[in-house]
N, CA, C and O of each residue as an XYZ file, in Angstrom:
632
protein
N     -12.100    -50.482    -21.981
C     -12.374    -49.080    -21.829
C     -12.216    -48.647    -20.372
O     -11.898    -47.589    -19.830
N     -12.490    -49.618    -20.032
C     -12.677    -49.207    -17.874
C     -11.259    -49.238    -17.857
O     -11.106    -48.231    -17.165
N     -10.526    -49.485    -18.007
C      -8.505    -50.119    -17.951
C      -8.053    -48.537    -17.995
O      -7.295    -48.003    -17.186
N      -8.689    -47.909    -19.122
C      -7.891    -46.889    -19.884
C      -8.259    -45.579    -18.917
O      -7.428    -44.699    -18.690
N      -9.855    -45.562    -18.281
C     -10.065    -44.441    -17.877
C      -9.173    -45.077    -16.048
O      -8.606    -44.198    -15.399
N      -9.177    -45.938    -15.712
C      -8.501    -45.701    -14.529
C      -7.516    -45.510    -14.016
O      -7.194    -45.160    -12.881
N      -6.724    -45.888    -15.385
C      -4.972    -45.600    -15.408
C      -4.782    -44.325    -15.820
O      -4.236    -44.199    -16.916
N      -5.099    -43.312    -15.210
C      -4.780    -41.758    -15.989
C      -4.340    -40.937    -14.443
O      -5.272    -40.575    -13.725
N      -3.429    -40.772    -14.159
C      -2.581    -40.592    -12.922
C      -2.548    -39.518    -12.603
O      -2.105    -39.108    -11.530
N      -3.253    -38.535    -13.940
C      -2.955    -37.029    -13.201
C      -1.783    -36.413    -13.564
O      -1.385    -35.487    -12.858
N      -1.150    -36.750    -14.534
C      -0.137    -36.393    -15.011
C       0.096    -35.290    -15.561
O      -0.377    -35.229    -16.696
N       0.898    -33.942    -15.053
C       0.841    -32.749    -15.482
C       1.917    -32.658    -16.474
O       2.724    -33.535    -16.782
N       1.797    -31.379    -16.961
C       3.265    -30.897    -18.692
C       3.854    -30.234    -17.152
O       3.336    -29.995    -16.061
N       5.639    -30.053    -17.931
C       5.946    -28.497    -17.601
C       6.030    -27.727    -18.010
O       7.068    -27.079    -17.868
N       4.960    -27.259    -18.819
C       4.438    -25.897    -19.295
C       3.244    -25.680    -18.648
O       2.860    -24.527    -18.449
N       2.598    -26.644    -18.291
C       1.564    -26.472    -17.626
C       2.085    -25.751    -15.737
O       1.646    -24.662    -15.366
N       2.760    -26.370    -15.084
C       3.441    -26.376    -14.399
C       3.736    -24.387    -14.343
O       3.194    -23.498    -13.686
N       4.866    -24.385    -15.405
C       4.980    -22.495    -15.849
C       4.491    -21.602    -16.034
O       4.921    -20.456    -16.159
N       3.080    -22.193    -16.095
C       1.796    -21.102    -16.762
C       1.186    -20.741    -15.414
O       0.866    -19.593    -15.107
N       0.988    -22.315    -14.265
C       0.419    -21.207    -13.116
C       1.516    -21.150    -12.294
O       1.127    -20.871    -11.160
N       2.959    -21.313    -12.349
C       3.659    -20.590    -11.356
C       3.641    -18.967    -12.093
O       3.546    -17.973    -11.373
N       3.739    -18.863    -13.528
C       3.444    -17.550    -13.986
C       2.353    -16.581    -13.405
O       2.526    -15.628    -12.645
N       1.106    -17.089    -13.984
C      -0.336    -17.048    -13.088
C       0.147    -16.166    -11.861
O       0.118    -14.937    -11.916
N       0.581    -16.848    -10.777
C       1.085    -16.862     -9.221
C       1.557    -15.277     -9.177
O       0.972    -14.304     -8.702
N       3.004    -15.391     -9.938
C       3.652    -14.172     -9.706
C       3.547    -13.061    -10.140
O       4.345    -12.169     -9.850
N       2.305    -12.866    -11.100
C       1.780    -12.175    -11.989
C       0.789    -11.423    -10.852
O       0.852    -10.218    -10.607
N      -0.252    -12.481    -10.126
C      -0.978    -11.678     -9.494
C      -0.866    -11.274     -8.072
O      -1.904    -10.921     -7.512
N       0.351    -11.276     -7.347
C       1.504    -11.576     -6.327
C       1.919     -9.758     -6.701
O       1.639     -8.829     -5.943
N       2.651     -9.619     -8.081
C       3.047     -8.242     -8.579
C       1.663     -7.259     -8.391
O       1.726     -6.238     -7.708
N       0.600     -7.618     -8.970
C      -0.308     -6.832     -9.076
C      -0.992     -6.162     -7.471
O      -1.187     -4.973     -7.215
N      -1.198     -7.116     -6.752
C      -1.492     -7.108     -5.695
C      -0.625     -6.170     -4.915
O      -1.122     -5.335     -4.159
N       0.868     -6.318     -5.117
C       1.412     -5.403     -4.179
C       1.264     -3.637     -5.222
O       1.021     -2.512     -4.785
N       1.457     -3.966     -6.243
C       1.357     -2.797     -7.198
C      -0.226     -1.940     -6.669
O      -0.185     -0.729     -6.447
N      -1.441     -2.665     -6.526
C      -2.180     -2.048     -6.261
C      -2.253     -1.638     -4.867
O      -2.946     -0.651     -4.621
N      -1.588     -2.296     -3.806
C      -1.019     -1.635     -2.275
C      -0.293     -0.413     -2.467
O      -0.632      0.628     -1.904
N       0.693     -0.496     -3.240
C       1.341      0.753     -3.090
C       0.732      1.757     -3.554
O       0.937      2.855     -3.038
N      -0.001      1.644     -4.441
C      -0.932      2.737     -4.970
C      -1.897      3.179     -3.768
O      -2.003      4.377     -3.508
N      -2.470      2.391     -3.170
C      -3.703      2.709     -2.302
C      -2.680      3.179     -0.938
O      -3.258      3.592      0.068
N      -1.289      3.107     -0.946
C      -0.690      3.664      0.521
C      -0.287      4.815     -0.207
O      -0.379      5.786      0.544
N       0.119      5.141     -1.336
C       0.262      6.400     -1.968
C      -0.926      7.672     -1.635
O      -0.816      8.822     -1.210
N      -2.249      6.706     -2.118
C      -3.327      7.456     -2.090
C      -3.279      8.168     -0.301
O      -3.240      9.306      0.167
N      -3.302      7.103      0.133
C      -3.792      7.667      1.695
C      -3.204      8.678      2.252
O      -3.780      9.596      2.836
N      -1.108      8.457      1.974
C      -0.460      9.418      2.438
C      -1.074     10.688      1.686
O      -1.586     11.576      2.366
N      -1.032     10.788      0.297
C      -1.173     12.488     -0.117
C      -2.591     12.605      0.128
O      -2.907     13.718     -0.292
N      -3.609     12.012      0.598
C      -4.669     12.684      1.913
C      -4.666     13.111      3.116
O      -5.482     13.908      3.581
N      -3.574     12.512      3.801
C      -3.279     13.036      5.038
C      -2.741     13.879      4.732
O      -2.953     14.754      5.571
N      -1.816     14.389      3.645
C      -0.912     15.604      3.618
C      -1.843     16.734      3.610
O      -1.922     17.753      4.296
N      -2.850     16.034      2.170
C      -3.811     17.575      1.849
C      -4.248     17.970      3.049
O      -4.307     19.131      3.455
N      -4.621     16.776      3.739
C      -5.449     17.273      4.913
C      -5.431     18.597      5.976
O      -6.102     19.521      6.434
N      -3.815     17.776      5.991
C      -2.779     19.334      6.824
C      -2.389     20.577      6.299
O      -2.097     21.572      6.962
N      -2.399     20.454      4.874
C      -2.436     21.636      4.388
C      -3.575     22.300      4.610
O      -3.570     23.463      5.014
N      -4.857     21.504      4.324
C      -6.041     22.293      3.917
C      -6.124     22.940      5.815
O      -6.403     24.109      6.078
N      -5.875     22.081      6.684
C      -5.945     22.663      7.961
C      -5.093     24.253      8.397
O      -5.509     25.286      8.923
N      -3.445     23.738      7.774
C      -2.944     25.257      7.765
C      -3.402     26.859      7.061
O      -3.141     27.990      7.471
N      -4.419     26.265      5.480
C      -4.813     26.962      4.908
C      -6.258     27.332      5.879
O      -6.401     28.334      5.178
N      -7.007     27.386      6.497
C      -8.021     27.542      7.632
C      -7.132     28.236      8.382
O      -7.694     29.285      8.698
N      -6.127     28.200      8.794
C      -5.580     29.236     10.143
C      -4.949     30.544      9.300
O      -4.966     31.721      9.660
N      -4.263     29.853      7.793
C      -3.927     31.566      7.476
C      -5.024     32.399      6.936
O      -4.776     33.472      6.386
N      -6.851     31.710      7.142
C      -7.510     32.150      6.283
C      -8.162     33.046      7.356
O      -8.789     34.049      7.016
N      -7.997     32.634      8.854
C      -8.994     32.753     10.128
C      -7.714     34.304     10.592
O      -8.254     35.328     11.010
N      -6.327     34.290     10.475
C      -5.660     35.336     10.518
C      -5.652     36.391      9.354
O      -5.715     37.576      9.679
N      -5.581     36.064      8.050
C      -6.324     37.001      7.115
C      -7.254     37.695      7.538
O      -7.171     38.923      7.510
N      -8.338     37.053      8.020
C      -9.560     38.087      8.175
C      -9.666     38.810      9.455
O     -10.492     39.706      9.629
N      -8.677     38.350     10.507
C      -8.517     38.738     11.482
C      -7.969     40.168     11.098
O      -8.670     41.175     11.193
N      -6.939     40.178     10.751
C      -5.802     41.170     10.070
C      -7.186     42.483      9.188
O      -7.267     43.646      9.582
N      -7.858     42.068      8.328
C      -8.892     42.467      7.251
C      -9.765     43.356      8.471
O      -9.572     44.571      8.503
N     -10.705     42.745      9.450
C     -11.275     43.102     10.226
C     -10.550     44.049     11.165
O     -11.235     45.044     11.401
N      -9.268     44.037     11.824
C      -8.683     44.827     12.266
C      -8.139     45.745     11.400
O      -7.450     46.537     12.041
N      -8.147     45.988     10.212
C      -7.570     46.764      9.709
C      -6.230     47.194      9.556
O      -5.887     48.361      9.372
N      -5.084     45.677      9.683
C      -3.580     45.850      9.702
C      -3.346     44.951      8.426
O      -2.522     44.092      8.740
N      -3.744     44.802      7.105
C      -3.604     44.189      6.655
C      -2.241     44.045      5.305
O      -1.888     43.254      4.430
N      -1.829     45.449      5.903
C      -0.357     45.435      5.083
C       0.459     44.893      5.959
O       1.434     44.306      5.490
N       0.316     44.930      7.265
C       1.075     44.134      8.400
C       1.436     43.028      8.711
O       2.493     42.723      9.263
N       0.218     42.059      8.237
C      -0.182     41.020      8.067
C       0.482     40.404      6.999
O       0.802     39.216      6.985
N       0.636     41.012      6.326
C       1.307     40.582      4.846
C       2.644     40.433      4.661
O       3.314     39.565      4.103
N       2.999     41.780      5.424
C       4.523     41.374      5.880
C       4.922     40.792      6.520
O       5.992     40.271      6.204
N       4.310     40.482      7.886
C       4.560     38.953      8.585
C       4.431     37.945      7.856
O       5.067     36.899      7.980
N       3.600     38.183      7.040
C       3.563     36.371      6.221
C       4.877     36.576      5.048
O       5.317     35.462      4.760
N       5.501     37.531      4.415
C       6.622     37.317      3.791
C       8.090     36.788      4.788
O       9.045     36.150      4.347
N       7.875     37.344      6.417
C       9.464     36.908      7.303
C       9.121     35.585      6.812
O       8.220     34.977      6.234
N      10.548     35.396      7.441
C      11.122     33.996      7.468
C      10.456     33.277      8.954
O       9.889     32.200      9.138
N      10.772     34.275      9.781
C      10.247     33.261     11.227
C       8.411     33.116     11.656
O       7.969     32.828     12.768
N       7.679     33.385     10.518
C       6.243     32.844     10.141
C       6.439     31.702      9.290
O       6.123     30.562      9.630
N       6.913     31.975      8.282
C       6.820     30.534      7.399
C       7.733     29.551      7.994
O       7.594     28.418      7.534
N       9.011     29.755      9.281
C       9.668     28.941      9.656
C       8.440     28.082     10.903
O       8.525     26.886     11.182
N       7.188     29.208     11.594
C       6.409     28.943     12.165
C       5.495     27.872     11.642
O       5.249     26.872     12.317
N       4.852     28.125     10.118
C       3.918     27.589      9.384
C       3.986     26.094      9.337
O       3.145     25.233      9.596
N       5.604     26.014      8.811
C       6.391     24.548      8.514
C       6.389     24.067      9.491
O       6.150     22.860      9.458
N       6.620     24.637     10.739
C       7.032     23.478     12.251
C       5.711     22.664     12.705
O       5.653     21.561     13.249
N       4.317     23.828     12.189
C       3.245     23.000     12.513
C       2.895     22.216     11.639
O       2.322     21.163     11.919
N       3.158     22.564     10.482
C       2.663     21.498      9.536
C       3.415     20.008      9.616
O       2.936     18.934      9.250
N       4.667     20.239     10.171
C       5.247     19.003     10.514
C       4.739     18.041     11.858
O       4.841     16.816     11.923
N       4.206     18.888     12.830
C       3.476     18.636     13.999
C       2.373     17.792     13.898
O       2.293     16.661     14.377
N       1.274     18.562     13.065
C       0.340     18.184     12.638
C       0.183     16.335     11.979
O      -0.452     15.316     12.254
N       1.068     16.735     11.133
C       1.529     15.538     10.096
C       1.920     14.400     10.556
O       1.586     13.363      9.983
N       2.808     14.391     11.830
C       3.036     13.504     12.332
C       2.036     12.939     13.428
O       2.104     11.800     13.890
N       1.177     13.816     13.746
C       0.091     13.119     14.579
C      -1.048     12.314     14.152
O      -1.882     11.694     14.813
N      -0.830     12.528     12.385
C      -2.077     11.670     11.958
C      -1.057     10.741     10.240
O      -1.537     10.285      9.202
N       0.022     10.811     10.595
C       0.851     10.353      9.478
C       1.599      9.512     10.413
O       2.181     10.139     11.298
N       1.732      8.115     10.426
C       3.758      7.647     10.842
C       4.543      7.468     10.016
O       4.532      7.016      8.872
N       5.542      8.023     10.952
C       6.907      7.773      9.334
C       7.100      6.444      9.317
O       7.000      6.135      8.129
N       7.298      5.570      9.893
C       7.446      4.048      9.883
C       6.113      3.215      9.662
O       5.176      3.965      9.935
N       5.594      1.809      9.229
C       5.307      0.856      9.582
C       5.628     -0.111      8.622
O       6.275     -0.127      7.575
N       4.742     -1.218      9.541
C       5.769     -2.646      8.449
C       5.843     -2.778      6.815
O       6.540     -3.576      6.187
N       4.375     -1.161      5.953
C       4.743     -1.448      4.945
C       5.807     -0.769      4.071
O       6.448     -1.157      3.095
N       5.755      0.860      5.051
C       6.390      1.376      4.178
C       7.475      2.851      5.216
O       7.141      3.028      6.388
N       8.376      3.521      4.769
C       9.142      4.113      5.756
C       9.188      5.426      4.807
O       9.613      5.393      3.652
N       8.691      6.591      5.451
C       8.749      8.135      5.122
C      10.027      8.446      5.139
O      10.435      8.258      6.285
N      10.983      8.879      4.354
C      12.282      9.432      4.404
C      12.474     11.043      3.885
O      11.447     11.660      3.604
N      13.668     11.658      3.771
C      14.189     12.913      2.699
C      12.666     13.633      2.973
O      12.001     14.017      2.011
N      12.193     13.776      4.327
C      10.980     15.017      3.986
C      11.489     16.558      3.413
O      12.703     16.732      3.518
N      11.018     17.243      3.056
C      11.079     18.489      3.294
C      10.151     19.552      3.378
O       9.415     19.172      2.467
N       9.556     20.738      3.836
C       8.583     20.981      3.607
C       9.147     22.847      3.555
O       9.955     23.298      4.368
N       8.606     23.554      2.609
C       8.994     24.586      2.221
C       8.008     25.676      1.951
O       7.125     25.555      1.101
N       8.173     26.749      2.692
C       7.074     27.294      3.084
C       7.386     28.635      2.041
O       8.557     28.949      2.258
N       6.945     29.315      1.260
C       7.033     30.479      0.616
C       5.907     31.792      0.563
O       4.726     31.613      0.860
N       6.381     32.971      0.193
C       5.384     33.767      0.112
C       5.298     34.777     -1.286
O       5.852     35.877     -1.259
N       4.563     34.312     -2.496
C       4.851     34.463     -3.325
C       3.331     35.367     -4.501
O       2.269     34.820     -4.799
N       3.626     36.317     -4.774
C       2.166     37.436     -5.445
C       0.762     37.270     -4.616
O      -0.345     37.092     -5.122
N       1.102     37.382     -3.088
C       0.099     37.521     -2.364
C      -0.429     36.321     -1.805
O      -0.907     36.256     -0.672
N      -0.308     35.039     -2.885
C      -0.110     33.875     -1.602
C       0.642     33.197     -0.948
O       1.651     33.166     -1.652
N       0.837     32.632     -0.078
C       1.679     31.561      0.580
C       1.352     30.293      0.606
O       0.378     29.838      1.206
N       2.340     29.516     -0.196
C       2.380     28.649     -0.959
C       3.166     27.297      0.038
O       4.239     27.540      0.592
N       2.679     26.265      0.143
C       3.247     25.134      1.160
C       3.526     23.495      0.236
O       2.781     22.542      0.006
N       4.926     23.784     -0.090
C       4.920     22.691     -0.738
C       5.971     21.116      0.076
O       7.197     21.054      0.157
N       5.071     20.176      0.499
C       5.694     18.871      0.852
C       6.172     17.680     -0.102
O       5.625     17.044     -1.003
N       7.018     17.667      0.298
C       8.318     16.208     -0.400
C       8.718     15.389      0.086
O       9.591     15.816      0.842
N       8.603     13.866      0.187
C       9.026     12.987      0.549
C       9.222     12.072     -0.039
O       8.590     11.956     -1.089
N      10.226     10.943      0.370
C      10.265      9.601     -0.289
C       9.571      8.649      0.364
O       9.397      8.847      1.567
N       8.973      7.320     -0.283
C       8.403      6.849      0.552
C       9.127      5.380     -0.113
O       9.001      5.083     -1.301
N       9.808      4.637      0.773
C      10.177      3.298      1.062
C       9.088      2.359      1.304
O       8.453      2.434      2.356
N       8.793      1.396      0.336
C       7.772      0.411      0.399
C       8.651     -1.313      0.763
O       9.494     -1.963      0.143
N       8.085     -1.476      1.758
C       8.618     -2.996      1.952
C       7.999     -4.200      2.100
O       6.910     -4.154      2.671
N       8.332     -5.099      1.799
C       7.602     -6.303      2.190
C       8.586     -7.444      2.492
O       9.606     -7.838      1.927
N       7.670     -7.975      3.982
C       8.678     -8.896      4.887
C       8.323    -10.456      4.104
O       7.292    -11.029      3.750
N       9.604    -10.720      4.071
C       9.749    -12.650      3.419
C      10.187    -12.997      4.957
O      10.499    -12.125      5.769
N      10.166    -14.302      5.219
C      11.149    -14.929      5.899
C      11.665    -14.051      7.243
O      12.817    -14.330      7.575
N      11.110    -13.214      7.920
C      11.478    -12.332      8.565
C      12.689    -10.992      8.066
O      13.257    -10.113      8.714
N      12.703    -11.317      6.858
C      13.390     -9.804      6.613
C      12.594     -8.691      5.759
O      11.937     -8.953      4.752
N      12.702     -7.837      6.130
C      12.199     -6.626      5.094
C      13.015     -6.388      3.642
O      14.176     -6.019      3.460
N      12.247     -6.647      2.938
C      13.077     -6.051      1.375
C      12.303     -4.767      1.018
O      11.218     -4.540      1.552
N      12.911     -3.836      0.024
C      12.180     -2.815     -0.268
C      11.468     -3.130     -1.440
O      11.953     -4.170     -1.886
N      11.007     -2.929     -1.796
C      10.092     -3.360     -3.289
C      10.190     -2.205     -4.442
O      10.464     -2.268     -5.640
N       9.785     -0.917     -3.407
C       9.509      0.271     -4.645
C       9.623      1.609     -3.675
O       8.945      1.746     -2.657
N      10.219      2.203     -3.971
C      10.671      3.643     -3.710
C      10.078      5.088     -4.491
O      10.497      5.456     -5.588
N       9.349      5.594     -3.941
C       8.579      6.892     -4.817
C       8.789      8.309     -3.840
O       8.998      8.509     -2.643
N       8.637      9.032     -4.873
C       8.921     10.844     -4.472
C       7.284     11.079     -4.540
O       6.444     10.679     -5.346
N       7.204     11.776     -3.529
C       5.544     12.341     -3.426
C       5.773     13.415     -3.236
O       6.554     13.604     -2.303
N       5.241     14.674     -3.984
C       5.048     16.183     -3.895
C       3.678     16.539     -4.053
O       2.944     16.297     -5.012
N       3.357     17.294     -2.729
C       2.110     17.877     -2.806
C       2.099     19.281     -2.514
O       2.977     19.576     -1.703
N       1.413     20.228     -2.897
C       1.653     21.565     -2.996
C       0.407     22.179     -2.484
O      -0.576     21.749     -3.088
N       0.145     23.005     -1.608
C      -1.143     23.959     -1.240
C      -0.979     25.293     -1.321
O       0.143     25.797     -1.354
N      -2.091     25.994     -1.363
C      -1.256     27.696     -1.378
C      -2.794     28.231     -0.758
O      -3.810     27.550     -0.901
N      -2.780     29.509     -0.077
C      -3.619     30.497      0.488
C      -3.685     31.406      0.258
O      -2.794     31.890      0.957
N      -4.182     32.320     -0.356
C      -4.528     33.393     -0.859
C      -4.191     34.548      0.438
O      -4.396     34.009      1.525
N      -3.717     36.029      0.570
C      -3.284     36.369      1.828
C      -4.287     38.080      1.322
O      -4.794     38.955      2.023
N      -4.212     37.941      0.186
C      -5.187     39.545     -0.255
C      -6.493     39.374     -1.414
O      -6.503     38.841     -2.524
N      -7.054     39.738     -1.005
C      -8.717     39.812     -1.119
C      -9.099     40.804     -2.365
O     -10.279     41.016     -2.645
């Protein structure tokens, strides 16, 4: 009986072998699957963020406009083009001071950001792609590529 239990070497299947290299790459996928989700999350917080910040300045000039009593004036400045061309340049400003378009996981591409003025509000909608990578061996591969659209709007009449 002593012979039998000491001769047992540890000898694995290869199925056994397949099940945890399976195992491995299974939770390898998940892991990055739940990264990209949580870098998803963060970017469209920083976006809201900047929106909700631009929506505070057209809310602090609204009432400015309201209180002064120019508020058809006001309204028509917010329909030109060279306000909402204004709106967009900061929101891009903004964005980039608390957003980077680069790092090692992932690369901001195709932004656009489009500023409108539409049944009294003005409406701010951002688009981007976002390039997800992960470095092997010193190279970057991309893994997963997503379109993020986030949309804010401000009310301009009371």
């Amino acid at each position: 009986m002593q012979r039998i239990l000491r001769n047992q070497r540890g000898d694995i299947t290869v199925g056994a072998v397949f099940l945890i290299l399976f195992l491995v790459i299974l939770t390898v996928f998940l892991l990055t699957f739940i990264n990209v989700q949580i870098q998803c999350a963060n970017i469209r917080s920083k976006v809201r963020i900047e929106l909700n910040n631009i929506s505070a300045l057209i809310a602090s000039r609204t009432y400015d406009a309201m209180r002064e009593g120019n508020l058809d004036e006001y309204v028509h400045q917010c329909n030109s083009g060279e306000y909402q061309q204004y709106l967009s340049m900061l929101f891009r400003v903004n964005l980039l001071k608390s957003l980077p378009k680069k790092t090692k996981d992932y690369t901001i591409n195709n932004e656009s950001v489009n500023v409108s003025y539409e049944a009294g509000r003005i409406i701010i909608t951002y688009r981007c792609n976002i390039k997800f990578q992960v470095a092997m061996y010193g190279t970057q591969y991309t893994v997963y590529n997503r379109p993020i659209t986030v949309e804010g709007y401000h009310n301009t009449k009371f």
